[in-house]
C-alpha positions in Angstrom: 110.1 -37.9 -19.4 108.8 -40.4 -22.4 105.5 -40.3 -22.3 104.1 -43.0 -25.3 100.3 -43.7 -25.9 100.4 -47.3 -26.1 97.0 -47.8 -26.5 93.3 -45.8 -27.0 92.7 -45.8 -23.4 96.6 -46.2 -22.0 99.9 -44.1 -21.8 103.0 -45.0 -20.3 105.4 -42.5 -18.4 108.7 -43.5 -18.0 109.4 -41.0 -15.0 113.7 -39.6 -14.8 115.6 -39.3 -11.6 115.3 -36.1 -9.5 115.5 -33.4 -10.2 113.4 -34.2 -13.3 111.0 -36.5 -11.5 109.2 -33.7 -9.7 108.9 -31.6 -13.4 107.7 -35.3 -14.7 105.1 -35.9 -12.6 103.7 -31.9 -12.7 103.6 -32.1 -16.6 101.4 -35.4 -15.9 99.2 -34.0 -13.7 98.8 -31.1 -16.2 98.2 -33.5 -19.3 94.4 -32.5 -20.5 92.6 -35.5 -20.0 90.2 -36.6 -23.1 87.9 -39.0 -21.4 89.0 -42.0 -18.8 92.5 -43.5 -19.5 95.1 -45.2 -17.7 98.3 -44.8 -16.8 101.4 -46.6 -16.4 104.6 -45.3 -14.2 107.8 -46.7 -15.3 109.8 -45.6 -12.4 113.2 -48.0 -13.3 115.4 -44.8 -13.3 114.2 -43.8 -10.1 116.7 -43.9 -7.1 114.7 -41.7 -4.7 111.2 -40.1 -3.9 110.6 -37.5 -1.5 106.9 -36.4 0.3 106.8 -34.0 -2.4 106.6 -36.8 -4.9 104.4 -38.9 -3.5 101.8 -35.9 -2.9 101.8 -35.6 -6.3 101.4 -39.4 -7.0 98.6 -39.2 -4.7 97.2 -35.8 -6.9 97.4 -37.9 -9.8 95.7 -41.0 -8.6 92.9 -38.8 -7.1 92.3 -37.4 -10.6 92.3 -41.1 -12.2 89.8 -41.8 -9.7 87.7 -39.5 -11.0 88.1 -39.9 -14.6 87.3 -43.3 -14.4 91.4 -44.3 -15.1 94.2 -46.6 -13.5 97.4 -45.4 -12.3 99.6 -48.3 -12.2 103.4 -47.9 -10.9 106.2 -50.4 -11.8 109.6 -51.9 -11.9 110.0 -49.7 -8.6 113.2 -50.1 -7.0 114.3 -51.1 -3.1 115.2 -47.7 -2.3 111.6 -46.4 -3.8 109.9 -48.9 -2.6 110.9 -48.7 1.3 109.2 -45.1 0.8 106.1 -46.5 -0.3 106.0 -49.3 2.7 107.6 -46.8 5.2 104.6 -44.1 4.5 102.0 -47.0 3.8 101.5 -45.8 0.6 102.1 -49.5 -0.9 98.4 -50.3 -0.1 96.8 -47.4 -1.7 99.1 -47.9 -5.1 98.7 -50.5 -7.7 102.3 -51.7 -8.5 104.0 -54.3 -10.9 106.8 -55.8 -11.0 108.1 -54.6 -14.7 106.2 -52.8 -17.9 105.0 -55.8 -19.7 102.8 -57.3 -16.0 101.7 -54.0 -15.8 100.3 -53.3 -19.5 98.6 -57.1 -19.4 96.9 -56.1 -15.8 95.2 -52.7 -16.5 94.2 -55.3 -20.0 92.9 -57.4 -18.1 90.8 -55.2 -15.8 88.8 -53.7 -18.3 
């Protein structure tokens, strides 16, 4: 996983395909945080999630939540996404369609 800090406030993860994803995401949730910040998923090389990757996702939104942060996820494929509506999970996300939406949005809202 890349993880860039694009901004002060924002980093961007661009997550890898299992079996790296689950390793991705625990080094994420293990990142100190230094003070609210936001974070952008990239999950373009994803082909597949699993329930143990989306309680994770849900371990790392909590903890946005309660640093004051964002956790956006984008350029999510079909596959991904039928996870995400299957589990209802697409209304507790924030989601974009590609890196550059995403990035201006999580702008925008603050």
């Amino acid at each position: 996983m890349a993880v860039e800090k694009w901004s002060d406030r924002v980093l961007v993860a661009r997550l890898a395909d299992d079996p790296q994803m689950t390793e991705d995401l625990l080094a994420l949730d293990e990142t100190p945080n230094h003070g609210p910040h936001d974070v952008v998923l990239d999950f373009s090389s994803v082909n597949y999630i699993n329930s143990s990757h989306l309680a994770r996702l849900l371990k790392l939104r909590k903890r946005m939540i309660a640093d004051d942060g964002r956790l956006m996820l984008c350029s999510v494929g079909t596959q991904v996404w039928g996870a995400f509506l299957t589990t209802g999970l697409d209304k507790v996300f924030q989601f974009s369609d590609d890196m550059a939406t995403a990035l201006a949005s999580i702008q925008l809202a603050r």
